[in-house]
C-alpha positions, 0 to 999 in steps of 0.5 A: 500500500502507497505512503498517502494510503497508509496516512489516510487509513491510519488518519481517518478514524482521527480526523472525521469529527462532525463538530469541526467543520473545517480545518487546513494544516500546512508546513513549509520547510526551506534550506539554502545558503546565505552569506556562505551558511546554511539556512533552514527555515520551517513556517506552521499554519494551523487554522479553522473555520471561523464560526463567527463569520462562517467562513471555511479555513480553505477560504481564509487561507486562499482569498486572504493572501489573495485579497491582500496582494490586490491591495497591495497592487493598488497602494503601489506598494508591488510594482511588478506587472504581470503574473507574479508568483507569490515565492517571487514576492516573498524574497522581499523581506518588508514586503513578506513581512507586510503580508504576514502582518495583515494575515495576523490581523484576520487572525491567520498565524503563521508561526516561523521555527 
């Protein structure tokens, strides 16, 4: 049996809990070298539906990032044109950090290990 089977099998018993109505669960690790050392970053995010708004984690997850780079296009403060991937806007550290900062004002933490 495939690895994701296994988890799936192995999880789905856990995870099937009619109280919870949604919930997204993602880890992002990234390695390289700066400045001639190694470097090693882990981002957690954990959220959930939001029962006072009614609004699924997948939702907040997507439509907030989303939301927030159309405003942050309009205020000029991205200047690039075009397509832009999201990996390519976060090399900019302020800009990264603004993000990061009005996801945690809609209550979306990502937590940096």
């Amino acid at each position: 049996m495939p690895p994701r089977e296994v988890a799936i099998e192995l999880l789905k018993k856990k995870l099937r809990r009619s109280e919870i109505k949604d919930m997204l669960a993602m880890k992002v690790d990234v390695g390289g070298i700066a400045e001639g050392s190694k470097r090693h970053f882990s981002y957690h995010l954990l959220d959930r539906y939001d029962t006072e708004n009614g609004i699924t984690a997948m939702a907040r997850t997507t439509a907030y990032p989303a939301s927030i780079i159309g405003q942050l296009i309009a205020s000029k403060a991205i200047e690039e044109k075009g397509v832009i991937p999201l990996e390519k806007l976060g090399v900019k550290e302020e800009l990264f950090n603004r993000i990061l900062a009005e996801l945690e004002e809609r209550q979306v933490k990502i937590l940096e290990s």
